[in-house]
C-alpha angles and dihedrals in degrees: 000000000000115000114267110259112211122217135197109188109199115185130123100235115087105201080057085056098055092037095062086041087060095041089042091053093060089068099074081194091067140069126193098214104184142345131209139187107223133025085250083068097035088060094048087044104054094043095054101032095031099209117188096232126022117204099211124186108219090213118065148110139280099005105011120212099268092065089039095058084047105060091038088056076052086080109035151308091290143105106060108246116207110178117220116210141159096224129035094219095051105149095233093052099087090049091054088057095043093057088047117287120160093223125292138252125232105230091235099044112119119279094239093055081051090058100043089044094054087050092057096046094059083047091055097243114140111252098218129106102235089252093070115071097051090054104046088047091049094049088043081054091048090052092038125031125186115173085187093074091066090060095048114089116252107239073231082087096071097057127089121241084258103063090028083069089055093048085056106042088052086050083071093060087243120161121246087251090053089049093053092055101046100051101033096247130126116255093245087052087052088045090048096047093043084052085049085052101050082047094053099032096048089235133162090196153349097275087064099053088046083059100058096048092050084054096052093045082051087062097051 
């Protein structure tokens, strides 16, 4: 039997919350293992009940999901964050990746693709379609610009060719396996150089590491 996958839902509204339960409760590999209604109780959640991936809504009140997934990534790379939204150009998203988030679901998206992205999550896979992280960045650049950033040197600058290849190849949101394929290396050598990446980048995921190559690519 599968190992049991553990689940915190955190949103404000209630009838989300009971949504995502139902749809949850249809994988017999998953739990949900607690819900709460602000980031204040998401945080207090997730430390006392240590779910593996945690489905956090980016706007609520009190404490909304960006500062909760802040002050989670405070204590480590897990739980899994998975960022619940209505757009995917909502302003805050980005920030929320940026912050640590695994990836982020859209609300309407089909129960099934809800299920398998929560499974990948607790596996540590990104949960972005490789579209995602350029655009957000380019549409956070056309909100925000900051000719500074492109005198500033990339952390992309400390890394050999050879795990430069790596950082690019998970930028495209591509497995391990894929990885291995694509650049003629075994899967335990991928998994070694993306934990070499997380180290030298200062990243809690892939999705982090995806984003600063986008942003480099953004200079050029």
């Amino acid at each position: 039997m599968a190992e049991l996958i553990r689940v915190l839902i955190a949103d404000d509204d209630p009838l989300v919350r009971v949504g995502l339960t139902l749809v949850l409760g249809a994988g017999p590999d998953l739990r949900v293992v607690g819900e709460a209604g602000d980031g204040a109780e998401a945080v207090a959640a997730a430390r006392e009940l240590r779910p593996d991936v945690v489905l956090m809504d980016i706007r609520m009140p009190r404490m909304d999901g960006l500062a909760a997934t802040a002050e989670l990534r405070r204590d480590g790379p897990l739980p899994a964050i998975v960022v619940l939204t209505t757009f995917d150009t909502d302003e805050h998203l980005l920030g929320a990746l940026r912050l640590g988030a695994n990836g982020f679901l859209l609300k309407d998206i089909a129960p099934t693709e809800i299920l398998t992205a929560v499974r990948r999550a607790a596996a540590g896979e990104s949960i972005l379609a490789p579209s995602v992280v350029p655009r957000l960045i380019s549409h956070a650049i056309g909100r925000t610009p900051d000719p500074a950033a492109d005198r500033r040197p990339s952390p992309l600058d400390r890394l050999s060719e050879r795990e430069r290849d790596v950082a690019q190849a998970v930028a495209t949101g591509a497995s391990n396996a894929e990885i291995s394929r694509d650049l003629h290396m075994s899967i335990a050598t991928v998994k070694a150089y993306v934990s070499r990446l997380l180290e030298k980048l200062a990243c809690a995921n892939r999705v982090q590491i995806a984003i600063l190559v986008h942003e480099a690519a953004q200079r050029r």
